[in-house]
N, CA and C atoms as an extended XYZ file, in Angstrom:
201
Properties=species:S:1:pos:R:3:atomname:S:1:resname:S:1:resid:I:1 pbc="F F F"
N        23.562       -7.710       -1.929 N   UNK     1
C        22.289       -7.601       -2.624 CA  UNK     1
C        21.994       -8.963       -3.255 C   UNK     1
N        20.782       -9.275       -2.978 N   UNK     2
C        20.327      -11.150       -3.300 CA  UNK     2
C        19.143      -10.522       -4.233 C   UNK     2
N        18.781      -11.340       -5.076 N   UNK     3
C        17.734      -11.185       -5.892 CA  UNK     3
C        16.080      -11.388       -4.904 C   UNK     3
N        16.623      -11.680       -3.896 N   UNK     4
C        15.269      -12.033       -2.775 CA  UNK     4
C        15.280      -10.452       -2.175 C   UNK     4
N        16.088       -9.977       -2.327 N   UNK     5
C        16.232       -8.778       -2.018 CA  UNK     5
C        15.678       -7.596       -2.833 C   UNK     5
N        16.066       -8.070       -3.688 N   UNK     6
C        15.765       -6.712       -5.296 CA  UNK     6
C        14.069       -7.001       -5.670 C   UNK     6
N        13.462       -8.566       -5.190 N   UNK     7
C        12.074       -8.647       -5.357 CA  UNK     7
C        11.382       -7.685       -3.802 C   UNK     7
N        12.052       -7.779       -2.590 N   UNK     8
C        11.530       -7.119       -2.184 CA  UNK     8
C        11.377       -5.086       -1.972 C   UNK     8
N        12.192       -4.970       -2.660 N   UNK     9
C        12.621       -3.624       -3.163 CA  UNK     9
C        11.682       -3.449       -4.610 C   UNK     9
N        12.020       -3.866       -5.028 N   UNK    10
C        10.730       -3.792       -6.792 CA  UNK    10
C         9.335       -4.048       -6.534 C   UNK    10
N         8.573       -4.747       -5.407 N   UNK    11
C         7.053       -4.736       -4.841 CA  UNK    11
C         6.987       -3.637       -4.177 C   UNK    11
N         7.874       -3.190       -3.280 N   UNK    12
C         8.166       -1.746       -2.497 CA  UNK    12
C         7.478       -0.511       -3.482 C   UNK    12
N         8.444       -0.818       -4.589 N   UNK    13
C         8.571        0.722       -5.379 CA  UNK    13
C         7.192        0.480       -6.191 C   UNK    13
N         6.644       -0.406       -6.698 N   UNK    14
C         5.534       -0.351       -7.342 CA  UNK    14
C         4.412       -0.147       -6.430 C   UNK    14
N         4.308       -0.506       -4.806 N   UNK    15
C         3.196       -0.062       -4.500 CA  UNK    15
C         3.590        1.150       -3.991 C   UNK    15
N         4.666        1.852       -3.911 N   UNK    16
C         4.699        3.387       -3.994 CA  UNK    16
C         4.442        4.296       -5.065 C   UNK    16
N         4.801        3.681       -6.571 N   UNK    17
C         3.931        4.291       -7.306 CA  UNK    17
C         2.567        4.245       -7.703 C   UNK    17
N         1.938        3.081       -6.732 N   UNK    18
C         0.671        3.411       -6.603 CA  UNK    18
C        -0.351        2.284       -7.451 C   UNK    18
N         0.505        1.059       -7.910 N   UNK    19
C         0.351       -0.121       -8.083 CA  UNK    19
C        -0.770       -1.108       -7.290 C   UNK    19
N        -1.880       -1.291       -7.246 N   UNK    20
C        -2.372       -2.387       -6.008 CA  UNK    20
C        -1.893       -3.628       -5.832 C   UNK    20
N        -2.071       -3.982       -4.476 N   UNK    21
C        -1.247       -5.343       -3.972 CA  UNK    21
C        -1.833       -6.788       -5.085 C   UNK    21
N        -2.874       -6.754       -5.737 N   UNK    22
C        -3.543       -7.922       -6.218 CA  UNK    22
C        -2.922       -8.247       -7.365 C   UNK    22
N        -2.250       -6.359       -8.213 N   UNK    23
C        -1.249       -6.595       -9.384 CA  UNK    23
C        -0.042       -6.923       -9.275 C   UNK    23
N         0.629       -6.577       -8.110 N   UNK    24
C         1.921       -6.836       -7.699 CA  UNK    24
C         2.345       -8.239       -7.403 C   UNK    24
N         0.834       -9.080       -6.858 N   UNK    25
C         0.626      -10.628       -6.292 CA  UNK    25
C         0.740      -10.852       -7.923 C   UNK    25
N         0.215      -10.560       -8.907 N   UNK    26
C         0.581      -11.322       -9.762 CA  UNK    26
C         1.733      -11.273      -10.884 C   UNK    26
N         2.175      -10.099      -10.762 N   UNK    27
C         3.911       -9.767      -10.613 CA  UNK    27
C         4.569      -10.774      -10.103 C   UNK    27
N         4.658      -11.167       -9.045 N   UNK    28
C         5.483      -11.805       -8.119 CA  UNK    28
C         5.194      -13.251       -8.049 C   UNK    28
N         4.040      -13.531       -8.467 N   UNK    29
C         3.553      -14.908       -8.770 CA  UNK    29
C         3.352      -15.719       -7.518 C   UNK    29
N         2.429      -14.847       -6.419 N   UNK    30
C         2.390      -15.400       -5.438 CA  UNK    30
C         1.078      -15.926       -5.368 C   UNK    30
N         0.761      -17.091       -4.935 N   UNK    31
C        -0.663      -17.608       -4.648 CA  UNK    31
C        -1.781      -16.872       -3.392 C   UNK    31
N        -0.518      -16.672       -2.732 N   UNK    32
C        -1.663      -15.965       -1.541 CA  UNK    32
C        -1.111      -14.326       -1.736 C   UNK    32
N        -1.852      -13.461       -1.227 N   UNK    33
C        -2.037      -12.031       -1.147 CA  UNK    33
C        -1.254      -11.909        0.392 C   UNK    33
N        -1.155      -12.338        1.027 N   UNK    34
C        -0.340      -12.497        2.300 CA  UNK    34
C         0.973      -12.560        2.181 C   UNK    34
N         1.543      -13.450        1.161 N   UNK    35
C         2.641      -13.202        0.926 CA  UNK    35
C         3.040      -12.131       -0.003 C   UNK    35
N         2.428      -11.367       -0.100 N   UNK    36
C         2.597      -10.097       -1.417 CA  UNK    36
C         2.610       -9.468       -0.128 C   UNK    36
N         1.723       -9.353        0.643 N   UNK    37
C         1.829       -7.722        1.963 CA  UNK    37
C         2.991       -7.705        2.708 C   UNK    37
N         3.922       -9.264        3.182 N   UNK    38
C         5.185       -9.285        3.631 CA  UNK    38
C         6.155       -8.994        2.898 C   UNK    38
N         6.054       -8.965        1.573 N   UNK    39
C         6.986       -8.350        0.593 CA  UNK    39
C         6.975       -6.584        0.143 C   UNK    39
N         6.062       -6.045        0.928 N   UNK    40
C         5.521       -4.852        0.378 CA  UNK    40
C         6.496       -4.042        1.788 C   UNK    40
N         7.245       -3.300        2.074 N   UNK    41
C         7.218       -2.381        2.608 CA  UNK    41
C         7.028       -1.029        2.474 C   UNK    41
N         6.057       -0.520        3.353 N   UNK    42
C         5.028        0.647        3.301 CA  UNK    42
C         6.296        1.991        3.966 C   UNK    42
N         6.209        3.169        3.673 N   UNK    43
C         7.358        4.130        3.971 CA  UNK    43
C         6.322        4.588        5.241 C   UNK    43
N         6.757        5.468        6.061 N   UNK    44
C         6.250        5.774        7.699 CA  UNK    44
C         5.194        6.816        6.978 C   UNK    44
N         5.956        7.564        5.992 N   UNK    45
C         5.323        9.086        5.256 CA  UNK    45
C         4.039        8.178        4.516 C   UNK    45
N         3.646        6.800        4.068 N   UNK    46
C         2.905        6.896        3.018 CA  UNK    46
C         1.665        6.763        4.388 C   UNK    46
N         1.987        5.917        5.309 N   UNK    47
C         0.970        5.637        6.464 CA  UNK    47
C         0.236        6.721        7.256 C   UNK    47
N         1.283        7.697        6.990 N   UNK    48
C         1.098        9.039        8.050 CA  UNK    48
C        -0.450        9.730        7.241 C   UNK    48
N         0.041        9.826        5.449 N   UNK    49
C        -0.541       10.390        4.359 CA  UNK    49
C        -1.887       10.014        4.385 C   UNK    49
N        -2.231        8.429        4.387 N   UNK    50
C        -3.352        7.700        4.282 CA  UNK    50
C        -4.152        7.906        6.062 C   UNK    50
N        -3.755        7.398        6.464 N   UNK    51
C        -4.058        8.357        8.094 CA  UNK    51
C        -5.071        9.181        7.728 C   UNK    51
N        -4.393       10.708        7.442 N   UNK    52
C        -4.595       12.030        7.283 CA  UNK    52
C        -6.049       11.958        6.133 C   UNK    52
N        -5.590       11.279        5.434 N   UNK    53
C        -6.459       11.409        4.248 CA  UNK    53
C        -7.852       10.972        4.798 C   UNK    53
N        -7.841        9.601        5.298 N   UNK    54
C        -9.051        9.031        5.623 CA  UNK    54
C        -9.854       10.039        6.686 C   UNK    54
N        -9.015       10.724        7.847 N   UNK    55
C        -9.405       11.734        8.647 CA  UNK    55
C       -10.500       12.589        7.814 C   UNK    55
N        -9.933       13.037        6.714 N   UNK    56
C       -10.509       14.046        5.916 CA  UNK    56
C       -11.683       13.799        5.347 C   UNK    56
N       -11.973       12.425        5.266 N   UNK    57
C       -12.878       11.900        4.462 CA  UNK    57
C       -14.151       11.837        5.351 C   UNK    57
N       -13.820       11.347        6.508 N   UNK    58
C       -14.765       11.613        7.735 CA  UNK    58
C       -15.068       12.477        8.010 C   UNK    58
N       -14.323       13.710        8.194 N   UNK    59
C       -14.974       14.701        9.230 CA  UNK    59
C       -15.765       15.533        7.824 C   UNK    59
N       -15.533       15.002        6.570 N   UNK    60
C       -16.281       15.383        5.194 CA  UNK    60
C       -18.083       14.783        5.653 C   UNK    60
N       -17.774       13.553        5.670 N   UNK    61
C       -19.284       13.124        6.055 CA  UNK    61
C       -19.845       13.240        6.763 C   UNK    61
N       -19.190       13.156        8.094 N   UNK    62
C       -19.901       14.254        9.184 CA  UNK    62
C       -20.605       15.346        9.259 C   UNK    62
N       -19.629       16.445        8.232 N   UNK    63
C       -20.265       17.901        8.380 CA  UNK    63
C       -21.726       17.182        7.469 C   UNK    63
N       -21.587       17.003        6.456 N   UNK    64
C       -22.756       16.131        5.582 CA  UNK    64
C       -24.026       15.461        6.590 C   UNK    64
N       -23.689       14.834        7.717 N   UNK    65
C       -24.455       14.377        8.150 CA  UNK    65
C       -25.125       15.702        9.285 C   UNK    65
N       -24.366       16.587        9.764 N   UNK    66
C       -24.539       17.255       10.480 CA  UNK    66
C       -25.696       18.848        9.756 C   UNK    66
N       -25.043       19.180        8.542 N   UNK    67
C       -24.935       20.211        7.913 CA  UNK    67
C       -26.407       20.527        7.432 C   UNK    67
């Protein structure tokens, strides 16, 4: 365990609790936002979640547009 390690594990867990990447960039004291998203690993379940969600959001406006 390297401390390059424990920063990328501690950006992890804060954007799993739901933290945005722009607060975490300045957590981490990074100049670019690019290097905050290579430090971020996303879980398979949070991608699957957001997926699903956005689905929902559409076929919401749809019926709206349809209805």
């Amino acid at each position: 365990m390297t401390p390059h390690v424990l920063r990328h594990f501690c950006a992890s867990e804060l954007y799993s609790g739901g933290l945005d990447l722009v607060a975490i960039q300045a957590i981490l004291e990074h100049s670019w936002i690019a290097t905050t998203m290579r430090y971020v690993h996303v879980q398979q379940t949070r991608v699957e979640d957001a997926s699903l969600a956005g689905q929902q959001r559409a076929a919401k406006r749809l019926e709206g547009l349809m209805g």
